[in-house]
N, CA, C and O atoms as a Tripos MOL2 file, in Angstrom:
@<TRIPOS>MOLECULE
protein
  284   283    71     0     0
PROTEIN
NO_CHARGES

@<TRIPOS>ATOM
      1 N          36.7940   10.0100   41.3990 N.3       1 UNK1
      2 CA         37.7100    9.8480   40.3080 C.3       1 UNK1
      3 C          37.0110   10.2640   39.0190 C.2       1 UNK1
      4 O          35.9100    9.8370   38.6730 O.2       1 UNK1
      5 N          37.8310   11.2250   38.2760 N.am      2 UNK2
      6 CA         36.8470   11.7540   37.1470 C.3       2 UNK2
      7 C          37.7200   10.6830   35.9470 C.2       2 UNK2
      8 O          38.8370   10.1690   36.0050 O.2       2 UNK2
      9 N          36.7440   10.6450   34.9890 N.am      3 UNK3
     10 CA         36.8940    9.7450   33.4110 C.3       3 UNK3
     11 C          36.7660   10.6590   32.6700 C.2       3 UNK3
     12 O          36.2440   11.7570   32.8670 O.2       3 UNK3
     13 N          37.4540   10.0520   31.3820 N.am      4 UNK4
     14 CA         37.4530   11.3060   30.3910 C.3       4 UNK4
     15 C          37.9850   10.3350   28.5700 C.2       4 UNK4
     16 O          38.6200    9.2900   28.4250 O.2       4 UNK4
     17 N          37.4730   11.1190   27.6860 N.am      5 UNK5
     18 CA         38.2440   10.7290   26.6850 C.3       5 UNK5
     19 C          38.8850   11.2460   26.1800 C.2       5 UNK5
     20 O          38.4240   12.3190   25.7920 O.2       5 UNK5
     21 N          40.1650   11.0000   25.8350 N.am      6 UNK6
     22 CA         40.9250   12.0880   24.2920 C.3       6 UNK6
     23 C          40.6370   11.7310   23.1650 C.2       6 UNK6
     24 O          40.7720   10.5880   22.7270 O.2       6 UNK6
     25 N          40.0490   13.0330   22.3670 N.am      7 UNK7
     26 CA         39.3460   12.6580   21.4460 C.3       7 UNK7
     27 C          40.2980   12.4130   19.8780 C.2       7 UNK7
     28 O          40.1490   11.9960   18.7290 O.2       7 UNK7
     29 N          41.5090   13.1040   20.9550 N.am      8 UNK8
     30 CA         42.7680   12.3210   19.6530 C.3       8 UNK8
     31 C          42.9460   11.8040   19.7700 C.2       8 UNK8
     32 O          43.5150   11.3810   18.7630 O.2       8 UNK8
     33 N          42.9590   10.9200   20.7270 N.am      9 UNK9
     34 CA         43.6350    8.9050   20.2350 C.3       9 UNK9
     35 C          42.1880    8.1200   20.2020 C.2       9 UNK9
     36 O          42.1490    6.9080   19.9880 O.2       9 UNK9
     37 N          41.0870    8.8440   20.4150 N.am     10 UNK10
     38 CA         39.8970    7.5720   19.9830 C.3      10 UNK10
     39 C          39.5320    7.5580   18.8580 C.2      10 UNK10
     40 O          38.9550    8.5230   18.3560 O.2      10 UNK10
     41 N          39.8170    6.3460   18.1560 N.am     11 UNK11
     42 CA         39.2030    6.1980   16.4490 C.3      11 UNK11
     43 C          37.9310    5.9660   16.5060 C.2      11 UNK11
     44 O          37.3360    6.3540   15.5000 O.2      11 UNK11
     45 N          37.2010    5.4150   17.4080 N.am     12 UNK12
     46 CA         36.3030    5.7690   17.6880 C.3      12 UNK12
     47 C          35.1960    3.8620   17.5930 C.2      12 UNK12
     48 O          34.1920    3.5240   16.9660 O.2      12 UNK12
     49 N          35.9550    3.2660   18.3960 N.am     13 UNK13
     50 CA         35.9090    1.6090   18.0250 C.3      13 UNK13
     51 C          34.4420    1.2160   19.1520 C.2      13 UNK13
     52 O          34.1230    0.0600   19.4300 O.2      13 UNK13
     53 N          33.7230    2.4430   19.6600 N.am     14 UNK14
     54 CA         32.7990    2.4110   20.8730 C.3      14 UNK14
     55 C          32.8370    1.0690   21.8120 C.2      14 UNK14
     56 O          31.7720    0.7780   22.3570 O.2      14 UNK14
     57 N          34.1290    0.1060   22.0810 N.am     15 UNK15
     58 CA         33.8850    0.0370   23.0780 C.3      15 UNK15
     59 C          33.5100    0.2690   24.2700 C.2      15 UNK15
     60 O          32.9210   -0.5890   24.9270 O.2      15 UNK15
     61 N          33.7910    1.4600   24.7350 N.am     16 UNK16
     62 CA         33.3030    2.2410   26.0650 C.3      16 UNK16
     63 C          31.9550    2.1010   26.1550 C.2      16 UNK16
     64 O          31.3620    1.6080   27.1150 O.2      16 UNK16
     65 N          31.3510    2.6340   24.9230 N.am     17 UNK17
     66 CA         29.3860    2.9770   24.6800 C.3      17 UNK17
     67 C          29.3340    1.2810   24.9850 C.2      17 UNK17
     68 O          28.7610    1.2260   26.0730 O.2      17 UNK17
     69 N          29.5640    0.2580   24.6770 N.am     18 UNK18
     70 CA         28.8770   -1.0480   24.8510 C.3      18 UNK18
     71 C          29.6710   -1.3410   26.1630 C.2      18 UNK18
     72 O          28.8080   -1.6290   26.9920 O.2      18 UNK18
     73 N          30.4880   -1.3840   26.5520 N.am     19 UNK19
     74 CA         30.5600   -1.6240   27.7610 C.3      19 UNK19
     75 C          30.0880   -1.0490   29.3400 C.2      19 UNK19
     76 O          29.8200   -1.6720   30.3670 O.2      19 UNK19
     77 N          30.1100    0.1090   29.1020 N.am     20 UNK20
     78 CA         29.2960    0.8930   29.5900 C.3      20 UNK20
     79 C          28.4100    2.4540   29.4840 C.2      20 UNK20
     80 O          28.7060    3.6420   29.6130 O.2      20 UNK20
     81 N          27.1670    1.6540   29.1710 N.am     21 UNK21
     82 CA         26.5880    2.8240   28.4570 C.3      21 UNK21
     83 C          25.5470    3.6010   29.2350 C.2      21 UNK21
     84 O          24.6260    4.2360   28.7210 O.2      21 UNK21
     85 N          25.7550    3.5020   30.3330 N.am     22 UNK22
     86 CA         25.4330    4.4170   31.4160 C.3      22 UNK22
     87 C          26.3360    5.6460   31.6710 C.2      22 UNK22
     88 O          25.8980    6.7460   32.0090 O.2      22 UNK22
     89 N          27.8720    5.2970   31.4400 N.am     23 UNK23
     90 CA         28.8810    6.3740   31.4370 C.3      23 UNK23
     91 C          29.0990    7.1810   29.9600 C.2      23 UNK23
     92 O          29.0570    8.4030   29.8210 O.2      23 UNK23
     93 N          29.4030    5.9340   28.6320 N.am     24 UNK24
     94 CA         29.7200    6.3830   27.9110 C.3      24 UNK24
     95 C          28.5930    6.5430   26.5490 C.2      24 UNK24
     96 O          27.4440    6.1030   26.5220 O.2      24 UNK24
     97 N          29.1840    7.1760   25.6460 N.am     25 UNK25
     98 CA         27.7430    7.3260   24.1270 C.3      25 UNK25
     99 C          28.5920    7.5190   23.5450 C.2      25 UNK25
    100 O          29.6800    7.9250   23.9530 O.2      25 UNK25
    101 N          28.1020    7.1260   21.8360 N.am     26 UNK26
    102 CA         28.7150    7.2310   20.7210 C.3      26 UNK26
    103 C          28.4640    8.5590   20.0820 C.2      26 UNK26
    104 O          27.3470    8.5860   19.5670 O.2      26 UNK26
    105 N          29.0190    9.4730   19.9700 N.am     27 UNK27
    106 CA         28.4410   10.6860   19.2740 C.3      27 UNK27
    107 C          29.8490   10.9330   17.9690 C.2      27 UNK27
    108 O          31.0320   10.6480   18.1520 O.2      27 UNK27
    109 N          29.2540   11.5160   16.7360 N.am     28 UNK28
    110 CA         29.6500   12.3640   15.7810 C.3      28 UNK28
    111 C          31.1820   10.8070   15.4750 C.2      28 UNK28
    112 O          32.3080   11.2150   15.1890 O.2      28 UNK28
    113 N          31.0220    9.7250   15.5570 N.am     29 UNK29
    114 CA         31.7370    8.7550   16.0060 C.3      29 UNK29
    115 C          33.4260    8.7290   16.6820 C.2      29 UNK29
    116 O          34.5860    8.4730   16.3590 O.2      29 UNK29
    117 N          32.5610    9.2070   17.8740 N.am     30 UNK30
    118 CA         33.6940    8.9020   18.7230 C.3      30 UNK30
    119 C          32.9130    8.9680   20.1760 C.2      30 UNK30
    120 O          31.9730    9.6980   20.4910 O.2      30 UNK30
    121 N          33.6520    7.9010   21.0160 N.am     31 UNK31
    122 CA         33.5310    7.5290   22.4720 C.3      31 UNK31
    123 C          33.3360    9.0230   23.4130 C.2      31 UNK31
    124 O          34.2050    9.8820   23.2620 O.2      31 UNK31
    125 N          32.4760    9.2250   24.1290 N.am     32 UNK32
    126 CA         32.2030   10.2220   24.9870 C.3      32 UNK32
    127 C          31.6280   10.4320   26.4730 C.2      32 UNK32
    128 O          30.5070    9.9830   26.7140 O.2      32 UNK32
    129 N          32.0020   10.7770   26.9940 N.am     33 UNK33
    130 CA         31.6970   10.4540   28.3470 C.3      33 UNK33
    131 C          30.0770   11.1990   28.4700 C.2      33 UNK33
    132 O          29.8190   12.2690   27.9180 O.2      33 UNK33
    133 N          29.1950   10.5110   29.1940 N.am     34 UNK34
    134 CA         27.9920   11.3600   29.2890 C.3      34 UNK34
    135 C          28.1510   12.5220   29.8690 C.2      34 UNK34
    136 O          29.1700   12.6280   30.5500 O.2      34 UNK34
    137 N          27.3880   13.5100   29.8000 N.am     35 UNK35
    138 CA         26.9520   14.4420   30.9080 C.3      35 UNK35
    139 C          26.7210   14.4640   32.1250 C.2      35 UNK35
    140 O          25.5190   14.2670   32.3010 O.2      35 UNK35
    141 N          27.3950   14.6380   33.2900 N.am     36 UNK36
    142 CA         27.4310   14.4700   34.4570 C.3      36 UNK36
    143 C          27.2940   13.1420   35.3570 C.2      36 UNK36
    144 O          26.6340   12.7460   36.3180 O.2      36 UNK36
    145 N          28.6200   12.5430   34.2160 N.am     37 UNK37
    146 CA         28.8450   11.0610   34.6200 C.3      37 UNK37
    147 C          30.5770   10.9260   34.6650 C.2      37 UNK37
    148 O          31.2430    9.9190   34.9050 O.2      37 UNK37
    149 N          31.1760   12.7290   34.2510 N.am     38 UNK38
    150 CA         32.3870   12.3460   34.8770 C.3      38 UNK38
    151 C          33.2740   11.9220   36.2350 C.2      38 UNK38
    152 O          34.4440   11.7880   36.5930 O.2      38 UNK38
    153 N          32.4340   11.8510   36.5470 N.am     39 UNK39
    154 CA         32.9960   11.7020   38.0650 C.3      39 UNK39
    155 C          32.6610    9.7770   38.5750 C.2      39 UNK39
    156 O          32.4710    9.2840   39.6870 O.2      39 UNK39
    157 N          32.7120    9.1580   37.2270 N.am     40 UNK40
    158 CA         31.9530    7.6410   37.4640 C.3      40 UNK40
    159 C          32.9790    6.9100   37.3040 C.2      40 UNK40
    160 O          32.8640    5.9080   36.5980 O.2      40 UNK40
    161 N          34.0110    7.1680   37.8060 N.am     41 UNK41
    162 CA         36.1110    6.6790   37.5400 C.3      41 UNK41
    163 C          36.1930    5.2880   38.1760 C.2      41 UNK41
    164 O          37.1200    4.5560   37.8310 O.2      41 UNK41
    165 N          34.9830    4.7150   39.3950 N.am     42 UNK42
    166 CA         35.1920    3.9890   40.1150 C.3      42 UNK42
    167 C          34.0910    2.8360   40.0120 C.2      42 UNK42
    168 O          33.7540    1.8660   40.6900 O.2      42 UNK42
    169 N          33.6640    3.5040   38.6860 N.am     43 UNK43
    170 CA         32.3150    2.2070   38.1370 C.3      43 UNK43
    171 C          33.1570    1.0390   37.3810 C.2      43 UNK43
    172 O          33.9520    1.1860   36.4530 O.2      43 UNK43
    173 N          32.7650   -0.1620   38.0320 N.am     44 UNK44
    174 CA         33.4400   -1.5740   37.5770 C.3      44 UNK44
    175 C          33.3540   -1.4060   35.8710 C.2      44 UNK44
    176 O          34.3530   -1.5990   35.1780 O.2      44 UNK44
    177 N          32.7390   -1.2280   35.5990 N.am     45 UNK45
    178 CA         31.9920   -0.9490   34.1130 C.3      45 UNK45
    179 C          33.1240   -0.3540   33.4160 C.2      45 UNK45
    180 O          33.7970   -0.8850   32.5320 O.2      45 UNK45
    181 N          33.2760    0.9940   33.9950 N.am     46 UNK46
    182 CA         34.0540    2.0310   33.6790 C.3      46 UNK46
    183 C          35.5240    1.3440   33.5750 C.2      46 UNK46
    184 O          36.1470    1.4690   32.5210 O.2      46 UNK46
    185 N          36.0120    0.7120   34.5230 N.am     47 UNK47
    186 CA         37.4390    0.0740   34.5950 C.3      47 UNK47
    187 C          37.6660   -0.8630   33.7760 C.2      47 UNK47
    188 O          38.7660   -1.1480   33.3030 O.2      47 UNK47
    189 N          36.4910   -1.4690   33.5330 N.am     48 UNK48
    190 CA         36.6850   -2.3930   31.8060 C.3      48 UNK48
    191 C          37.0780   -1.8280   30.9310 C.2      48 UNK48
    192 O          38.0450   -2.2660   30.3070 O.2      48 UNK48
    193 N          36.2710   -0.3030   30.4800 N.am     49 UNK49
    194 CA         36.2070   -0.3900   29.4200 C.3      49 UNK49
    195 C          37.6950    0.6670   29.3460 C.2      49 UNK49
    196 O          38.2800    0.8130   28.2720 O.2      49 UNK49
    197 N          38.1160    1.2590   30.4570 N.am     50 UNK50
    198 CA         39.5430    1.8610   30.2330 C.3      50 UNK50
    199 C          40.4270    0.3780   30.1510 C.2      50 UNK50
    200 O          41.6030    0.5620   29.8400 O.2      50 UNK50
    201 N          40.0020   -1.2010   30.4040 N.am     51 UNK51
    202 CA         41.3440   -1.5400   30.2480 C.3      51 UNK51
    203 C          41.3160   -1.9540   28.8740 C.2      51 UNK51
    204 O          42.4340   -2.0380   28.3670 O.2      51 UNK51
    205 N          40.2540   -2.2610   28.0640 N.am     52 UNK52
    206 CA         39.5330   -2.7140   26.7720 C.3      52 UNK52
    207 C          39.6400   -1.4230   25.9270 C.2      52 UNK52
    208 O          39.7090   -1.6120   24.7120 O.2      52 UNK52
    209 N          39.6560   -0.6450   26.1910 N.am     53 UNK53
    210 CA         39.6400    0.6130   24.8130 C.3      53 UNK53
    211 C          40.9100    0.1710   23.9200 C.2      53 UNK53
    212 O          41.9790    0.4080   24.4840 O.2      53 UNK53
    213 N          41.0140   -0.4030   22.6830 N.am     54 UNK54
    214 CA         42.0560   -0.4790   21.8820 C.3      54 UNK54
    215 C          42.6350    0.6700   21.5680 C.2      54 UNK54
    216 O          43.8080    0.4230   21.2870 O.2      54 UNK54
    217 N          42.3320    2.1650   21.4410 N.am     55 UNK55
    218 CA         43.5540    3.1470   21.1030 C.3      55 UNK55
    219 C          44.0010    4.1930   22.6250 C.2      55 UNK55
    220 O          44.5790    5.2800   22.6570 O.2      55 UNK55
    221 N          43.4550    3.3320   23.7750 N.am     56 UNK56
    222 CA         44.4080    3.7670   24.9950 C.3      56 UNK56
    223 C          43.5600    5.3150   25.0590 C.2      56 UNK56
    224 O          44.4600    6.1480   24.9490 O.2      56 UNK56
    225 N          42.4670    5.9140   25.1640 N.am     57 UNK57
    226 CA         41.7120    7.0400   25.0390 C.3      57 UNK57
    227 C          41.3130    7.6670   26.0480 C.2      57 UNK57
    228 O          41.4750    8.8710   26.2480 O.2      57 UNK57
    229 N          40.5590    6.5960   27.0150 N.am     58 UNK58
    230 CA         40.5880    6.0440   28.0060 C.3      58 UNK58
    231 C          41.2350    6.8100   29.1420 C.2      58 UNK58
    232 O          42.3730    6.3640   29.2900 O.2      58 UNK58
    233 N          40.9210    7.9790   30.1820 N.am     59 UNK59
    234 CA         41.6310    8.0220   31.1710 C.3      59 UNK59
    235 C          41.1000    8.4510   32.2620 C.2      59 UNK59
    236 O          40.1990    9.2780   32.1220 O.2      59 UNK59
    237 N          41.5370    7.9730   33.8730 N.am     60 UNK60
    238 CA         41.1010    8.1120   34.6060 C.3      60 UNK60
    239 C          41.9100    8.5850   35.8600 C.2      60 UNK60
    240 O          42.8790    7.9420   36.2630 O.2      60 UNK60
    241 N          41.3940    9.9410   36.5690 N.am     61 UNK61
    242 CA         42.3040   10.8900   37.1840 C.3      61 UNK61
    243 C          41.4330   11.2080   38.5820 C.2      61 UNK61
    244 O          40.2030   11.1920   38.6400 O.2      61 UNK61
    245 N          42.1420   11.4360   39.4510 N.am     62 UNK62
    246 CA         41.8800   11.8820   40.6500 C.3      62 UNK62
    247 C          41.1540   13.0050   40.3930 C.2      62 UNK62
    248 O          41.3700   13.7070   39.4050 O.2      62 UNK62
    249 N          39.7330   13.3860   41.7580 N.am     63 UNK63
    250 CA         39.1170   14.6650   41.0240 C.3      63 UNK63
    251 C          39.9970   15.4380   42.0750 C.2      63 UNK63
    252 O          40.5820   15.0110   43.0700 O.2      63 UNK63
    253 N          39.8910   17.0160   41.4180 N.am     64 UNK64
    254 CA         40.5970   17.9550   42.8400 C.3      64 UNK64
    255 C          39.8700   18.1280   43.6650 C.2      64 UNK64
    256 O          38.6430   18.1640   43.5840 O.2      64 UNK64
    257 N          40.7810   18.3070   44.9150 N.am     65 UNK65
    258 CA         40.1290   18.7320   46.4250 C.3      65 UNK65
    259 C          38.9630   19.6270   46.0720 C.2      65 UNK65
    260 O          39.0180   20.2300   45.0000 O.2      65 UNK65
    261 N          38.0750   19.7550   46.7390 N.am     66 UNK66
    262 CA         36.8360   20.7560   46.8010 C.3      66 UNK66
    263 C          37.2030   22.0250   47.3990 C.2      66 UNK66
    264 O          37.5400   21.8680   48.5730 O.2      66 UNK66
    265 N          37.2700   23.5480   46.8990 N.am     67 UNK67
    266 CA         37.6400   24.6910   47.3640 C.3      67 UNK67
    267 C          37.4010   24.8460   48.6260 C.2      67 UNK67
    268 O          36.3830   24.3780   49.1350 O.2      67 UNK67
    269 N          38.4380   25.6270   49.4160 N.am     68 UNK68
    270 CA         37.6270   25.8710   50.9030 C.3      68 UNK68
    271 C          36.8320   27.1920   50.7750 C.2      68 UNK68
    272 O          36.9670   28.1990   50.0790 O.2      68 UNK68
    273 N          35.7850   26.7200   51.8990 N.am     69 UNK69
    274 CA         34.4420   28.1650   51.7420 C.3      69 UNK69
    275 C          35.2070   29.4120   52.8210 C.2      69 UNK69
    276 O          35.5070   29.6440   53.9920 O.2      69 UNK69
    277 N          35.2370   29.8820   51.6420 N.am     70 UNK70
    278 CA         36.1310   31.5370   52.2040 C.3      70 UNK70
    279 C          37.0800   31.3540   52.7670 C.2      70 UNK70
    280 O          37.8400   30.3930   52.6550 O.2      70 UNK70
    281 N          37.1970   32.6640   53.7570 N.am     71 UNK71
    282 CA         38.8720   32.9510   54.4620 C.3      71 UNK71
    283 C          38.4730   32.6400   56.2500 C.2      71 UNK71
    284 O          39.3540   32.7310   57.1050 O.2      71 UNK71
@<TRIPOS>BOND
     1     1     2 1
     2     2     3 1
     3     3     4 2
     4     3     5 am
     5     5     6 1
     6     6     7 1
     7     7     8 2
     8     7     9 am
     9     9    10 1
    10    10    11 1
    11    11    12 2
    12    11    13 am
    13    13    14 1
    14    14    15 1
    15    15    16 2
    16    15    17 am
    17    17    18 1
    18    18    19 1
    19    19    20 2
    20    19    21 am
    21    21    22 1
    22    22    23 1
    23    23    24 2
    24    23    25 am
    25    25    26 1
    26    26    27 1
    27    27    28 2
    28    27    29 am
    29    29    30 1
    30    30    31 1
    31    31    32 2
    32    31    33 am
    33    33    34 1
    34    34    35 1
    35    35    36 2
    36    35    37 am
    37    37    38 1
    38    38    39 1
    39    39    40 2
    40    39    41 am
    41    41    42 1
    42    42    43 1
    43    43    44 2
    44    43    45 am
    45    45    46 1
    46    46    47 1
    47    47    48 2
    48    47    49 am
    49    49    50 1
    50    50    51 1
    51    51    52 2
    52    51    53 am
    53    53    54 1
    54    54    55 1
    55    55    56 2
    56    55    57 am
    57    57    58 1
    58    58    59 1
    59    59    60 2
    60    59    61 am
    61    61    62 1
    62    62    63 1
    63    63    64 2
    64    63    65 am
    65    65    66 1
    66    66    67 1
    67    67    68 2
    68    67    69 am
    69    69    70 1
    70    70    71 1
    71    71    72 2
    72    71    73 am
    73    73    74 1
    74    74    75 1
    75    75    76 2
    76    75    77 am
    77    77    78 1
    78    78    79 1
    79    79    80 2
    80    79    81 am
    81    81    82 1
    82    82    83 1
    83    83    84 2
    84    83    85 am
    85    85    86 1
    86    86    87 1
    87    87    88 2
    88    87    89 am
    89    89    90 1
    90    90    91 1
    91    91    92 2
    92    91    93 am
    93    93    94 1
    94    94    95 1
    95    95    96 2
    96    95    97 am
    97    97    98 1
    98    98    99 1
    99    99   100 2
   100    99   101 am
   101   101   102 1
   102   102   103 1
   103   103   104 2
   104   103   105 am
   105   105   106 1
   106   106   107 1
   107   107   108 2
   108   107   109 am
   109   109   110 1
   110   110   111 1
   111   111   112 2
   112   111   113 am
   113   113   114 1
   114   114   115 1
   115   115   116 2
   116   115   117 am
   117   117   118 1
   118   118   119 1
   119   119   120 2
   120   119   121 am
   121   121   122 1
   122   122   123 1
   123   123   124 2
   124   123   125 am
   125   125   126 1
   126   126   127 1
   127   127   128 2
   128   127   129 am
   129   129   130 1
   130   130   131 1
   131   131   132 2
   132   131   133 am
   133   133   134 1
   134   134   135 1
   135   135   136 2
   136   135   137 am
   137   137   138 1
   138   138   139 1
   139   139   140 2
   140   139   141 am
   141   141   142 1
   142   142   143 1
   143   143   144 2
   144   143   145 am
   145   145   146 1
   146   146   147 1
   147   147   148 2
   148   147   149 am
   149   149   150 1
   150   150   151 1
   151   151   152 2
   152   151   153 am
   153   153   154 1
   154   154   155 1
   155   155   156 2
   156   155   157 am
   157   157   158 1
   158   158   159 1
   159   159   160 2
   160   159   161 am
   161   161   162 1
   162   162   163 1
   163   163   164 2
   164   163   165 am
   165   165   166 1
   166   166   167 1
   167   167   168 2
   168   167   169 am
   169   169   170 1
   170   170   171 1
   171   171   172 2
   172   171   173 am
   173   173   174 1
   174   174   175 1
   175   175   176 2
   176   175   177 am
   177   177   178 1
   178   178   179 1
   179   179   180 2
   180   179   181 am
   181   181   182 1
   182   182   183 1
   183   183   184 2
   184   183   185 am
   185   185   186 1
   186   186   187 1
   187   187   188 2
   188   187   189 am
   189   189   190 1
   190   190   191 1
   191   191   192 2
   192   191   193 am
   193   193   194 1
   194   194   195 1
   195   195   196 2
   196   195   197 am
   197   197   198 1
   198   198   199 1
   199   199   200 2
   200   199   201 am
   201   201   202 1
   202   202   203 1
   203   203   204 2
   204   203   205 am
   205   205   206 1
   206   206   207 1
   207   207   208 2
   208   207   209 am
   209   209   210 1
   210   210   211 1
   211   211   212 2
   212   211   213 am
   213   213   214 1
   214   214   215 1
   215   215   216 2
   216   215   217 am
   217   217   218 1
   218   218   219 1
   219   219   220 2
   220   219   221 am
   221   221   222 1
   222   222   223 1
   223   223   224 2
   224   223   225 am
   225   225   226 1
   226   226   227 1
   227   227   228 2
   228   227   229 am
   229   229   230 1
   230   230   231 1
   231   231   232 2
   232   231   233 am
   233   233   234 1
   234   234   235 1
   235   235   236 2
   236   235   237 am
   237   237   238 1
   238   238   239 1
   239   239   240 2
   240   239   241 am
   241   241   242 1
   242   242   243 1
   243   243   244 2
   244   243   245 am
   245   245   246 1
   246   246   247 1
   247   247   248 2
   248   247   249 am
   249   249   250 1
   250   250   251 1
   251   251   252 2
   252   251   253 am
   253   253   254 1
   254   254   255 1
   255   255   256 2
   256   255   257 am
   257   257   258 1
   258   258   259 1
   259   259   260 2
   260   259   261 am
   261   261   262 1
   262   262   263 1
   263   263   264 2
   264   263   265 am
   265   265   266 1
   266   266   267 1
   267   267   268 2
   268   267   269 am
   269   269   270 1
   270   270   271 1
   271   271   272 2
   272   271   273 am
   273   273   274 1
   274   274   275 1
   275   275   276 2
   276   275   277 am
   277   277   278 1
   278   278   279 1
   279   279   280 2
   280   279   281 am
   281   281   282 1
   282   282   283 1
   283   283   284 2
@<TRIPOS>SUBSTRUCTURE
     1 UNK1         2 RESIDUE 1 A UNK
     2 UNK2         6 RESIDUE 1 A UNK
     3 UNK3        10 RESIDUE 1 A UNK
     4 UNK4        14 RESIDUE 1 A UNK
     5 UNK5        18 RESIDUE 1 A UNK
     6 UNK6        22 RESIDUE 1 A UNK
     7 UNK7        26 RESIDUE 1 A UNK
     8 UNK8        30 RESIDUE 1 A UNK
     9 UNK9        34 RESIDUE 1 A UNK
    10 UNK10       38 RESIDUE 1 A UNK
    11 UNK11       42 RESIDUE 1 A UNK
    12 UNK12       46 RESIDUE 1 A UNK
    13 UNK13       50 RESIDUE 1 A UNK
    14 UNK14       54 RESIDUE 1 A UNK
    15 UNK15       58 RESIDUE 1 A UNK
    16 UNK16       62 RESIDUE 1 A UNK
    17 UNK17       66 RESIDUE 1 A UNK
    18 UNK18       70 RESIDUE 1 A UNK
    19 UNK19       74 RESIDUE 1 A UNK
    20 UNK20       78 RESIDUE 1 A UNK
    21 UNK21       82 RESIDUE 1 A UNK
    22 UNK22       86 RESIDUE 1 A UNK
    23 UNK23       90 RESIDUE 1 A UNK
    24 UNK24       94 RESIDUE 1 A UNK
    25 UNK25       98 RESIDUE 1 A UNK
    26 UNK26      102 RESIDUE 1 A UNK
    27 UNK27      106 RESIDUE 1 A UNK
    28 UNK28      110 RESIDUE 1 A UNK
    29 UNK29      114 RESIDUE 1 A UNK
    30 UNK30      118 RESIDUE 1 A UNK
    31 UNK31      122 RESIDUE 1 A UNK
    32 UNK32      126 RESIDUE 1 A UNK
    33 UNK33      130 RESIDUE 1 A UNK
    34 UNK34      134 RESIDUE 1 A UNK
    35 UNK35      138 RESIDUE 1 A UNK
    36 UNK36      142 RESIDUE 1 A UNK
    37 UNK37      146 RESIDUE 1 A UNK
    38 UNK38      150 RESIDUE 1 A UNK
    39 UNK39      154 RESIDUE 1 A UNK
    40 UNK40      158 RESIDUE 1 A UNK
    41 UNK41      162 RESIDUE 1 A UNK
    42 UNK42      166 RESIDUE 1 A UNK
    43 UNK43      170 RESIDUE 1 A UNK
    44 UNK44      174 RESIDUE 1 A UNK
    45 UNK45      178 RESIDUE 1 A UNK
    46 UNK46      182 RESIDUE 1 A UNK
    47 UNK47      186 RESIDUE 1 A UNK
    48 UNK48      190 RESIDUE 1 A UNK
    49 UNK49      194 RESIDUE 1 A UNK
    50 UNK50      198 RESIDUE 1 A UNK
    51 UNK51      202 RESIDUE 1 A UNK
    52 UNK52      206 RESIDUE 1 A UNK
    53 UNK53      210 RESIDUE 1 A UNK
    54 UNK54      214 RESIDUE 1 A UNK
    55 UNK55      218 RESIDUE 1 A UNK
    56 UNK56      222 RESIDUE 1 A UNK
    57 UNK57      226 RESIDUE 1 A UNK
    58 UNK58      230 RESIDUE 1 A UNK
    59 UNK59      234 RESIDUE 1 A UNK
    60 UNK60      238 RESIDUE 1 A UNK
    61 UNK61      242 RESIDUE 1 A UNK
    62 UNK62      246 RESIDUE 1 A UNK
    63 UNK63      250 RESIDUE 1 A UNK
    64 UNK64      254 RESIDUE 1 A UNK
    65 UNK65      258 RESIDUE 1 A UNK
    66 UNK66      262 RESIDUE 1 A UNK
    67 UNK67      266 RESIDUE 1 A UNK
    68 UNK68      270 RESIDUE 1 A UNK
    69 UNK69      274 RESIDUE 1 A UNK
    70 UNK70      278 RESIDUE 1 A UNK
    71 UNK71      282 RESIDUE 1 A UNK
């Protein structure tokens, strides 16, 4: 499950960064998902802080199927 923020509805209140700051960081002030921590949709951590984000920024999506190798 990939996580993600929109960086238009986060005012930028870093809950995410204190709740989990293994996934998320505060940069340029606003909530951001780390670097090769999108795929962390199913971290308890992570599900807090999507239900705790006050401007709803917060989202979490199925990743796509993995391509098939060739024909």
């Amino acid at each position: 499950m990939k996580v993600s923020v929109d960086r238009d509805l986060c005012y930028g209140s870093a809950e995410c960064a204190h709740r989990a700051p293994t996934v998320f960081e505060f940069v340029d002030g606003y909530g951001v998902v780390r670097p090769g921590r999108e795929q962390a949709g199913e971290d308890p951590e992570v599900l807090e802080a999507v239900e705790k984000c006050p401007s709803q920024a917060i989202s979490i999506t199925e990743a796509p199927p993995p391509a098939p190798d060739g024909p």
